[in-house]
HTML snippet that shows the backbone in 3Dmol.js (N, CA, C, O; Angstrom):
<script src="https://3Dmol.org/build/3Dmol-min.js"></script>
<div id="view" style="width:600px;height:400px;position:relative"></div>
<script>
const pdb = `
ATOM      1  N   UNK A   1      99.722-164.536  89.795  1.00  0.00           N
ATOM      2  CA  UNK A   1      98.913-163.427  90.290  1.00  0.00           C
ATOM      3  C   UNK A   1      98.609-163.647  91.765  1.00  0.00           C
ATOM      4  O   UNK A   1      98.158-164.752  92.063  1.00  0.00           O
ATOM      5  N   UNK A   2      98.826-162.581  92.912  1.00  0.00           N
ATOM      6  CA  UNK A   2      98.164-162.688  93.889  1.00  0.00           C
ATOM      7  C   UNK A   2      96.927-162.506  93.863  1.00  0.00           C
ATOM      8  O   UNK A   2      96.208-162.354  92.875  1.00  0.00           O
ATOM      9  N   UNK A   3      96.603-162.520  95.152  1.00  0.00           N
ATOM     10  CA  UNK A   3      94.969-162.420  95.270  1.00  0.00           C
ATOM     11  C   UNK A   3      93.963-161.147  95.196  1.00  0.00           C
ATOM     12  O   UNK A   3      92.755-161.111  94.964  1.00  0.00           O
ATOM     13  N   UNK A   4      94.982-160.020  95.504  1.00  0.00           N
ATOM     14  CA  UNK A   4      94.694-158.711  95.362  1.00  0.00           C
ATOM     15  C   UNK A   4      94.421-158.571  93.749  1.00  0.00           C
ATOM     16  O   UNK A   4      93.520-157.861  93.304  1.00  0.00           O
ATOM     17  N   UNK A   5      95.485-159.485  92.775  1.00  0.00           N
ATOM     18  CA  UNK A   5      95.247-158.669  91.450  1.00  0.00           C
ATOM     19  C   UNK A   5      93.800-159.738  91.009  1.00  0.00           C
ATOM     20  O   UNK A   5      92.990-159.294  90.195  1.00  0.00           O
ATOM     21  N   UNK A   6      93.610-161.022  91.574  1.00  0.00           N
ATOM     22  CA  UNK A   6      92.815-162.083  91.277  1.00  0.00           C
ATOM     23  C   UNK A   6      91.308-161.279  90.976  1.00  0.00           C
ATOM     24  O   UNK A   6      90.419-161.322  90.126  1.00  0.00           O
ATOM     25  N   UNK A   7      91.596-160.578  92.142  1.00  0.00           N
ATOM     26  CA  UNK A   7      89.800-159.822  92.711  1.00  0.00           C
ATOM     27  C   UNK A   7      89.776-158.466  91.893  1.00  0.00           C
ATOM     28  O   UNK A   7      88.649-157.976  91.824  1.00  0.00           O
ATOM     29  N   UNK A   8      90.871-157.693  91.200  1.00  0.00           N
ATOM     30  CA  UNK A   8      91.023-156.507  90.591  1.00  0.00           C
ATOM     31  C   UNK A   8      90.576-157.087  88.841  1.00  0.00           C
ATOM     32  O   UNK A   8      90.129-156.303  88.004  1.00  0.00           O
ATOM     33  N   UNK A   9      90.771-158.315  88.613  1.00  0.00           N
ATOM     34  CA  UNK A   9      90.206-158.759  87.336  1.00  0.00           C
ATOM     35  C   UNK A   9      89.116-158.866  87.655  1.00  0.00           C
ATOM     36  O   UNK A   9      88.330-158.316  86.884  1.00  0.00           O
ATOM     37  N   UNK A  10      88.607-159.445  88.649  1.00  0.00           N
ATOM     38  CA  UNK A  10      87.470-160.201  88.575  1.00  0.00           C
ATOM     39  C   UNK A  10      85.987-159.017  88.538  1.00  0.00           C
ATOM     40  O   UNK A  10      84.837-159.082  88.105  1.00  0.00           O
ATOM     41  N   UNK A  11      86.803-158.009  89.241  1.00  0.00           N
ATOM     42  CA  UNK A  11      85.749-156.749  89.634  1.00  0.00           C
ATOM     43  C   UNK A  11      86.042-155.996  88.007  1.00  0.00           C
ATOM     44  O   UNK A  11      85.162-155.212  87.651  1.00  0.00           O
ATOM     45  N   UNK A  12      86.638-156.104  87.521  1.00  0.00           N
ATOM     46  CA  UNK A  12      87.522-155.297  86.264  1.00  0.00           C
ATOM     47  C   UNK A  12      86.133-156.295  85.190  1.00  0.00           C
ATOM     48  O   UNK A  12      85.241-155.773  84.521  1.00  0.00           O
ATOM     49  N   UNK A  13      86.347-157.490  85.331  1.00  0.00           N
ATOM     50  CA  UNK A  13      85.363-158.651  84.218  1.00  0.00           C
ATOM     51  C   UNK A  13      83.648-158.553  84.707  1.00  0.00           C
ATOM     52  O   UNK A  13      82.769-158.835  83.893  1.00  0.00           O
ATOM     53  N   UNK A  14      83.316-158.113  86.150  1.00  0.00           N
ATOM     54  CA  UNK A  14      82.282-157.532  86.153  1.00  0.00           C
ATOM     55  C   UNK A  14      81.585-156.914  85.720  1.00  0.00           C
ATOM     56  O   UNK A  14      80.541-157.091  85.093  1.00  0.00           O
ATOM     57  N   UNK A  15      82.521-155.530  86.255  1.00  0.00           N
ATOM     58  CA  UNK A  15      82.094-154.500  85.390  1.00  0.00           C
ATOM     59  C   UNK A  15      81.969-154.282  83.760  1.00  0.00           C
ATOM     60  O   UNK A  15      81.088-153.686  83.142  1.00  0.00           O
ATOM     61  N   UNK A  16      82.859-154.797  83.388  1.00  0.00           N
ATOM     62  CA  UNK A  16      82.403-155.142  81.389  1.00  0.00           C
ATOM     63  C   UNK A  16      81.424-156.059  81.334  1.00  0.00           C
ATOM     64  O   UNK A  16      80.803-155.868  80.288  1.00  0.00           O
ATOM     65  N   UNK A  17      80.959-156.994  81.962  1.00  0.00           N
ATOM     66  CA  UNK A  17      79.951-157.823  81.757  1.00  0.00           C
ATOM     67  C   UNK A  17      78.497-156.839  81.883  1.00  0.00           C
ATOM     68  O   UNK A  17      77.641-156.742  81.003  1.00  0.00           O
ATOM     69  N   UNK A  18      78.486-156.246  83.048  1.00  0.00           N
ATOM     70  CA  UNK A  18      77.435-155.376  83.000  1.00  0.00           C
ATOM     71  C   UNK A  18      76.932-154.046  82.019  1.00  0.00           C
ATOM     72  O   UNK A  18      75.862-153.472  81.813  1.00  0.00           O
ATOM     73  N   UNK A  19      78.373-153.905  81.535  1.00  0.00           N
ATOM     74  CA  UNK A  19      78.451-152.673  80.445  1.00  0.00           C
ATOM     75  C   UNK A  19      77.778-153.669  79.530  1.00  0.00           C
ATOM     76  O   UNK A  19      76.603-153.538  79.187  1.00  0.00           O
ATOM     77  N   UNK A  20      78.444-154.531  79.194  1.00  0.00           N
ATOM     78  CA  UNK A  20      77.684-154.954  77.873  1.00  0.00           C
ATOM     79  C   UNK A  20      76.423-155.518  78.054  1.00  0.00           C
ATOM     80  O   UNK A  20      75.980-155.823  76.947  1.00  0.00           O
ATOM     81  N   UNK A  21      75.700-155.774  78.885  1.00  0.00           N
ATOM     82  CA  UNK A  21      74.420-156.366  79.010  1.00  0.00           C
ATOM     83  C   UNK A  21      73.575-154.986  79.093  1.00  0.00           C
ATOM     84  O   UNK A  21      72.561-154.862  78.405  1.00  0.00           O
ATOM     85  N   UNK A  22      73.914-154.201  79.748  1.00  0.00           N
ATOM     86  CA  UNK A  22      73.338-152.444  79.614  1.00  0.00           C
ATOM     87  C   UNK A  22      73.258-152.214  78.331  1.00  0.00           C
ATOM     88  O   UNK A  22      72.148-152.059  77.821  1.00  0.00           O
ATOM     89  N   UNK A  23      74.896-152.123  77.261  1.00  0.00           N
ATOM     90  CA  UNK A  23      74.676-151.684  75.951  1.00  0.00           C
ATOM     91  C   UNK A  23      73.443-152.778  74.947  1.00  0.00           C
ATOM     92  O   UNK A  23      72.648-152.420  74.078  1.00  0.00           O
ATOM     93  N   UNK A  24      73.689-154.043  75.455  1.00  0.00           N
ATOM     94  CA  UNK A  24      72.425-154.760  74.601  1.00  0.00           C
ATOM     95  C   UNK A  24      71.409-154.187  74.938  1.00  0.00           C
ATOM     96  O   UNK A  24      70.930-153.278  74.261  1.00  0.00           O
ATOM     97  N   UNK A  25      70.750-154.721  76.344  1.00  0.00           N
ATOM     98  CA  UNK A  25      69.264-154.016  76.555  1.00  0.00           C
ATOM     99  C   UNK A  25      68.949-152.643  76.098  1.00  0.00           C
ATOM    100  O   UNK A  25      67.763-152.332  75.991  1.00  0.00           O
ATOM    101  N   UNK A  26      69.889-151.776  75.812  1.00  0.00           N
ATOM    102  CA  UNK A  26      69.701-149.854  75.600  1.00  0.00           C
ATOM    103  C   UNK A  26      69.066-151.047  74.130  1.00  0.00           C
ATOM    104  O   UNK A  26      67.957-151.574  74.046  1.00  0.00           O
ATOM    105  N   UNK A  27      70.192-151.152  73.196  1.00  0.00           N
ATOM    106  CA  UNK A  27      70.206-151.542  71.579  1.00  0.00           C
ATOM    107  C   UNK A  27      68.533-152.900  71.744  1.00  0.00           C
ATOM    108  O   UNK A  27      68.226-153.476  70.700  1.00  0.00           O
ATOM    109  N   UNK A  28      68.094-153.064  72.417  1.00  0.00           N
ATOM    110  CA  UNK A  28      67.107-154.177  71.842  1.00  0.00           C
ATOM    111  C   UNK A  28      66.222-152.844  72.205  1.00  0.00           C
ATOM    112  O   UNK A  28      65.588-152.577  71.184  1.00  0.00           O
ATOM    113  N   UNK A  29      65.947-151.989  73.139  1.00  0.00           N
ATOM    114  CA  UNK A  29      64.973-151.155  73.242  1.00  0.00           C
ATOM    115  C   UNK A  29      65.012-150.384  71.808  1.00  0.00           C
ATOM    116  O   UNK A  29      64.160-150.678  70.969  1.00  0.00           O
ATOM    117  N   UNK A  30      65.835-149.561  71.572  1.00  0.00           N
ATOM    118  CA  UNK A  30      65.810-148.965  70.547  1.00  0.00           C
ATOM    119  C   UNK A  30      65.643-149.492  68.910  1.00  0.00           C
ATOM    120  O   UNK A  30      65.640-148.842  67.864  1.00  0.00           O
ATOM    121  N   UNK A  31      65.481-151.248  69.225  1.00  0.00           N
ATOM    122  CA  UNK A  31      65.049-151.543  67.860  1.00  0.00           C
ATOM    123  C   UNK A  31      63.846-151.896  67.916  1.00  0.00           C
ATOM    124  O   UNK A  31      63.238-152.304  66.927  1.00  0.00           O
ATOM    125  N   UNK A  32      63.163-151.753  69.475  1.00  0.00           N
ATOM    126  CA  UNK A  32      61.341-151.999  69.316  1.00  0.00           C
ATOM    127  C   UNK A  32      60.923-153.100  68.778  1.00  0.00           C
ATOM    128  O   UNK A  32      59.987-153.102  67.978  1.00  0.00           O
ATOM    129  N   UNK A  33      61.778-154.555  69.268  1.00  0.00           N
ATOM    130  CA  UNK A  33      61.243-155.556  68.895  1.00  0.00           C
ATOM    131  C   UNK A  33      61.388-155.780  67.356  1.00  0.00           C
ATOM    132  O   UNK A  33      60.551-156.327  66.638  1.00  0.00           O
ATOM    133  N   UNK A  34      62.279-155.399  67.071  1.00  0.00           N
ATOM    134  CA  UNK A  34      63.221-156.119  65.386  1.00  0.00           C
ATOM    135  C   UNK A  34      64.496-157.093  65.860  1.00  0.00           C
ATOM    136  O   UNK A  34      65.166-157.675  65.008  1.00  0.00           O
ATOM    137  N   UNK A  35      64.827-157.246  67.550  1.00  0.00           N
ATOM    138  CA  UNK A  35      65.638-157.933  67.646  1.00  0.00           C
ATOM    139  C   UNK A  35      65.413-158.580  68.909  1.00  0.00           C
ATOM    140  O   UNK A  35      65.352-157.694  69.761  1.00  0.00           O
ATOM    141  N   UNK A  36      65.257-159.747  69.438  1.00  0.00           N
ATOM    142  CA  UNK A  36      65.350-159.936  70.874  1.00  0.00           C
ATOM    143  C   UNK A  36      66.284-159.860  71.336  1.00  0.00           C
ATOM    144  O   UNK A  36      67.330-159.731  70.701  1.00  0.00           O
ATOM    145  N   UNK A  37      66.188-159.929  72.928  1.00  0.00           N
ATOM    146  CA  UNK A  37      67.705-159.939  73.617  1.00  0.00           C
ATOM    147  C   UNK A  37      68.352-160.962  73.341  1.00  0.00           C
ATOM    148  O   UNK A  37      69.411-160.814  72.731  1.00  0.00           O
ATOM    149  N   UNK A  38      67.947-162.171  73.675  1.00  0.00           N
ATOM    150  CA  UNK A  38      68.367-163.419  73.130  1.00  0.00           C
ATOM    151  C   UNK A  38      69.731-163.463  72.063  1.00  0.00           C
ATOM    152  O   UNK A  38      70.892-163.843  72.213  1.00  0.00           O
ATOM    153  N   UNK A  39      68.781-162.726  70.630  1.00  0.00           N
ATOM    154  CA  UNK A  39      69.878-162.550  69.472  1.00  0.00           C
ATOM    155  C   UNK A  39      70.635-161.421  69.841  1.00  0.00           C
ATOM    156  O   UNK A  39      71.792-161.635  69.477  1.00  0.00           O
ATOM    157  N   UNK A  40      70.530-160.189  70.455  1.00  0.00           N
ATOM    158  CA  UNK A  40      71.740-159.509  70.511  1.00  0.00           C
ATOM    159  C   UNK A  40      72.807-159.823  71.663  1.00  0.00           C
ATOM    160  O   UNK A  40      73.967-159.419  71.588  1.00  0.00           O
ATOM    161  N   UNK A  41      72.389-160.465  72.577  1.00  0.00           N
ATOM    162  CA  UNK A  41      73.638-161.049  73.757  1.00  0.00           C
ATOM    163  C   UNK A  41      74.415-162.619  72.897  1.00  0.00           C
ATOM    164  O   UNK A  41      75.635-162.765  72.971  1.00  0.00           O
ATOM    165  N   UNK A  42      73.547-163.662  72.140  1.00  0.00           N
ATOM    166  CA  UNK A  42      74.290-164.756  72.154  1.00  0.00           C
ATOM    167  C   UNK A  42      74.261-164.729  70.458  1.00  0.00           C
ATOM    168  O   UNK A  42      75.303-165.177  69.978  1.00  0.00           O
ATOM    169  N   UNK A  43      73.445-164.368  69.654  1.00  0.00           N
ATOM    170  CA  UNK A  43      73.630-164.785  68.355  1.00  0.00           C
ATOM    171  C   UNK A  43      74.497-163.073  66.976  1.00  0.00           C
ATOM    172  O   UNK A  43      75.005-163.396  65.903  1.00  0.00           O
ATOM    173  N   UNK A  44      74.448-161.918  67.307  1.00  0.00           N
ATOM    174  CA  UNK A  44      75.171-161.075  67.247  1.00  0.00           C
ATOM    175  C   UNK A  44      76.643-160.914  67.386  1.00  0.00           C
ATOM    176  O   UNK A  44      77.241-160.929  68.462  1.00  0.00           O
ATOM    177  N   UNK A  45      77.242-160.741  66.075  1.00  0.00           N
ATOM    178  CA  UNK A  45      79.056-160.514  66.913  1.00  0.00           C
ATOM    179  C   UNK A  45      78.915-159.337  67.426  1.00  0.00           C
ATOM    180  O   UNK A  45      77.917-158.680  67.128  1.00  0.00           O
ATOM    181  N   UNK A  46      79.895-158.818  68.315  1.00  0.00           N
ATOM    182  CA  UNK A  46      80.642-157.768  68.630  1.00  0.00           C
ATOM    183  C   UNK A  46      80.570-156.297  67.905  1.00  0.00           C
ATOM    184  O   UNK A  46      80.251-155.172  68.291  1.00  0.00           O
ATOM    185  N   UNK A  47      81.034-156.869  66.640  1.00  0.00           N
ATOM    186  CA  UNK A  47      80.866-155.945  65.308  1.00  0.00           C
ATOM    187  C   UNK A  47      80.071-155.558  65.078  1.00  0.00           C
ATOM    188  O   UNK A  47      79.873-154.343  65.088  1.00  0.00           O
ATOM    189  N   UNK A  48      79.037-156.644  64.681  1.00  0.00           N
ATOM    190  CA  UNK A  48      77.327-156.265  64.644  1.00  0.00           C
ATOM    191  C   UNK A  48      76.655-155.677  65.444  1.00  0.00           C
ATOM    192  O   UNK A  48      75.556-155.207  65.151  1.00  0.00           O
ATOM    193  N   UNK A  49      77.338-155.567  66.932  1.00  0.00           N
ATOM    194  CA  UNK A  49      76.213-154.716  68.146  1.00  0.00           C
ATOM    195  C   UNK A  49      77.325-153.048  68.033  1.00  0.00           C
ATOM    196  O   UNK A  49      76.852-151.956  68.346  1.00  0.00           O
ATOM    197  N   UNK A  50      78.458-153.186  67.648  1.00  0.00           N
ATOM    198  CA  UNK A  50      78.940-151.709  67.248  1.00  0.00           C
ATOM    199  C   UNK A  50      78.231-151.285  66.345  1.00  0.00           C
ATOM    200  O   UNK A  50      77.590-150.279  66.650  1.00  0.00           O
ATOM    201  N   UNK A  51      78.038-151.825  64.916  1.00  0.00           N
ATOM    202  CA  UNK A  51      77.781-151.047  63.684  1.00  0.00           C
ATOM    203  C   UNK A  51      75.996-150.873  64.378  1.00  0.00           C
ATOM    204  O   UNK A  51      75.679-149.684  64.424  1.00  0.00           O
ATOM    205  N   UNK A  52      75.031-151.704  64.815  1.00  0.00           N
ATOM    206  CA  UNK A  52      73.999-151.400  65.627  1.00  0.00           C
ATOM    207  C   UNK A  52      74.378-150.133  66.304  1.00  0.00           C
ATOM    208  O   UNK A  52      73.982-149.065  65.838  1.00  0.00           O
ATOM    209  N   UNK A  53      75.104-150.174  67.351  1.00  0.00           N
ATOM    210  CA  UNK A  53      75.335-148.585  67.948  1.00  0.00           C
ATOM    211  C   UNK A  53      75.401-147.453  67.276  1.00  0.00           C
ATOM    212  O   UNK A  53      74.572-146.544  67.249  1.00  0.00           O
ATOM    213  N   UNK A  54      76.602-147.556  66.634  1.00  0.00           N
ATOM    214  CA  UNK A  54      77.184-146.330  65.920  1.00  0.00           C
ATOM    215  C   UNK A  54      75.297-146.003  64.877  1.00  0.00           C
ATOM    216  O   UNK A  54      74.941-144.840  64.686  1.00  0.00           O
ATOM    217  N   UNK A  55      74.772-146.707  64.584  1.00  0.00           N
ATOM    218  CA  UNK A  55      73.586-146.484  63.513  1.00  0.00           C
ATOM    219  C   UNK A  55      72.185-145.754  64.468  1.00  0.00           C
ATOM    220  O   UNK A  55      71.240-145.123  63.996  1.00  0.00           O
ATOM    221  N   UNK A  56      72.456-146.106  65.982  1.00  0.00           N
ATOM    222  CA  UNK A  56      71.352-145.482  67.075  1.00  0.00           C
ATOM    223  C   UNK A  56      71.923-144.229  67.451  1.00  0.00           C
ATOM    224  O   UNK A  56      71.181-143.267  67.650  1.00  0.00           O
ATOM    225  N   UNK A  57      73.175-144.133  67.572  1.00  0.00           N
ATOM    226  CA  UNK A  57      73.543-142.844  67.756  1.00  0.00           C
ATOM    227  C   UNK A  57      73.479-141.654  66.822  1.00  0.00           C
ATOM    228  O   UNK A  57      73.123-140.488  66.988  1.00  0.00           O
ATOM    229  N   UNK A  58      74.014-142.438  65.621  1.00  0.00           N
ATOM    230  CA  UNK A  58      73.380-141.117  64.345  1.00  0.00           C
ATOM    231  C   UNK A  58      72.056-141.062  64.579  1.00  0.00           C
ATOM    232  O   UNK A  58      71.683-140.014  65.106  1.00  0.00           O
ATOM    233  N   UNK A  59      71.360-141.743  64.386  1.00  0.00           N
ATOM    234  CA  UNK A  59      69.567-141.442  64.398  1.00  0.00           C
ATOM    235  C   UNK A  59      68.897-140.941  65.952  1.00  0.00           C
ATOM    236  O   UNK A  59      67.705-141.001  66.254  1.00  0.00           O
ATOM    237  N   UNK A  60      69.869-140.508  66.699  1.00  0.00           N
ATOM    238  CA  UNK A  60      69.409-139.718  67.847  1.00  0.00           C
ATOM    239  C   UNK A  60      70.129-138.437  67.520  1.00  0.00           C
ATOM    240  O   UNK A  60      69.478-137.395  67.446  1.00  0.00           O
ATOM    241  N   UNK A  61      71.567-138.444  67.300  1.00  0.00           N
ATOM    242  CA  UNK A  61      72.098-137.209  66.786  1.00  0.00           C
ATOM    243  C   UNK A  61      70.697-136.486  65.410  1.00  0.00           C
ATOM    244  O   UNK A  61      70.502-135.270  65.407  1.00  0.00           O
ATOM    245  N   UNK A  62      70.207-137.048  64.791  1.00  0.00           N
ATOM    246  CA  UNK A  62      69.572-136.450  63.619  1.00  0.00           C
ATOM    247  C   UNK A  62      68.121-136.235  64.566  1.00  0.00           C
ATOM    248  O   UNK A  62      67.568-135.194  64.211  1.00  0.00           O
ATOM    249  N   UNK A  63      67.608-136.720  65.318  1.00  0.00           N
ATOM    250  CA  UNK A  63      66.171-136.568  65.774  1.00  0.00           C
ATOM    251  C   UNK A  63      66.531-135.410  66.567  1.00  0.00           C
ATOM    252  O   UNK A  63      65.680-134.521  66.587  1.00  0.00           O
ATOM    253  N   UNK A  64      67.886-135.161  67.405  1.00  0.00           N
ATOM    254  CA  UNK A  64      67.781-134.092  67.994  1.00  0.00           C
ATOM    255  C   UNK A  64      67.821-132.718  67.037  1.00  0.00           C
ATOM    256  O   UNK A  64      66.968-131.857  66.818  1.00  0.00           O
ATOM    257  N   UNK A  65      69.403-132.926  66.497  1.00  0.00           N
ATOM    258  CA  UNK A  65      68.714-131.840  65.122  1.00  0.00           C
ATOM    259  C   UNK A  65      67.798-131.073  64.442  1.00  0.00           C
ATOM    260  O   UNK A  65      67.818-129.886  64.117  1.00  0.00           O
ATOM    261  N   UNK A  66      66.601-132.374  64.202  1.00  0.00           N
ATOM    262  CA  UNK A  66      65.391-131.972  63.551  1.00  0.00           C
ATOM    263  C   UNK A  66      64.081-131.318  64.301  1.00  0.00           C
ATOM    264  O   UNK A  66      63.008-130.813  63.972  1.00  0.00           O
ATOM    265  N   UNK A  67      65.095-131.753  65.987  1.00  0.00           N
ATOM    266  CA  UNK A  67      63.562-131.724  66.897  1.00  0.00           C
ATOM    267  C   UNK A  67      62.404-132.601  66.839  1.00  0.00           C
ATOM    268  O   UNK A  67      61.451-132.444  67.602  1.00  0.00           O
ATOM    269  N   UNK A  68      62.463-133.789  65.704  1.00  0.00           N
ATOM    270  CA  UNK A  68      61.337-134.528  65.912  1.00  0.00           C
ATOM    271  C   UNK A  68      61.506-135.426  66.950  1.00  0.00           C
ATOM    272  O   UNK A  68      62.576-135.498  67.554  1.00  0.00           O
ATOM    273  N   UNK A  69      60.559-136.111  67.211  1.00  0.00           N
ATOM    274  CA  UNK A  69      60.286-136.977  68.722  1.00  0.00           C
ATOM    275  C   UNK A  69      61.120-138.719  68.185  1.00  0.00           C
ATOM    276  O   UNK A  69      60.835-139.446  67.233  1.00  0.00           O
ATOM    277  N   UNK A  70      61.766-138.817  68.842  1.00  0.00           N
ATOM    278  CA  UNK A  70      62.216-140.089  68.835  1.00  0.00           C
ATOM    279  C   UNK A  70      61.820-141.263  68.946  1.00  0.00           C
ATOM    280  O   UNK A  70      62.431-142.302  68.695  1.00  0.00           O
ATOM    281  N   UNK A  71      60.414-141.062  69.462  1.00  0.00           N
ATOM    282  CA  UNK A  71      59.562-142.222  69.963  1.00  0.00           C
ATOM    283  C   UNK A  71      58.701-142.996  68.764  1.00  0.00           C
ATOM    284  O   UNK A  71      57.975-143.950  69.042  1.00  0.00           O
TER     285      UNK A  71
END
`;
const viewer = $3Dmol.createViewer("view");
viewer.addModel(pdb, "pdb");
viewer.setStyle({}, {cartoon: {color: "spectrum"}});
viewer.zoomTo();
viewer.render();
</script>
């Protein structure tokens, strides 16, 4: 690899690092302290912070639906 592609990973491995530290912190807010960050960045698989997602997104899809308050 030259150095051009060196810095195109490296900015490429950034940016997913920050996605996923965004998608934890969104997912520890939305469990209101049933999970720390702690356990969803180092003790959580992968799997487990999807099936977490996919389960916050239905229950915002349904709060909007119903119109009740999410909070």
């Amino acid at each position: 690899m030259n150095s051009s592609d060196l810095l195109d990973l490296a900015t490429k491995m950034e940016n997913e690092t920050k996605q996923i530290k965004d998608d934890c912190m969104r997912l520890v807010w939305y469990m209101r302290g049933g999970v720390s960050l702690t356990d969803m960045m180092w003790r959580l698989s992968f799997e487990d912070r999807q099936i977490m997602n996919r389960i916050v997104k239905d229950n915002i899809e349904t709060t909007n639906k119903t119109k009740l308050p999410l909070l």
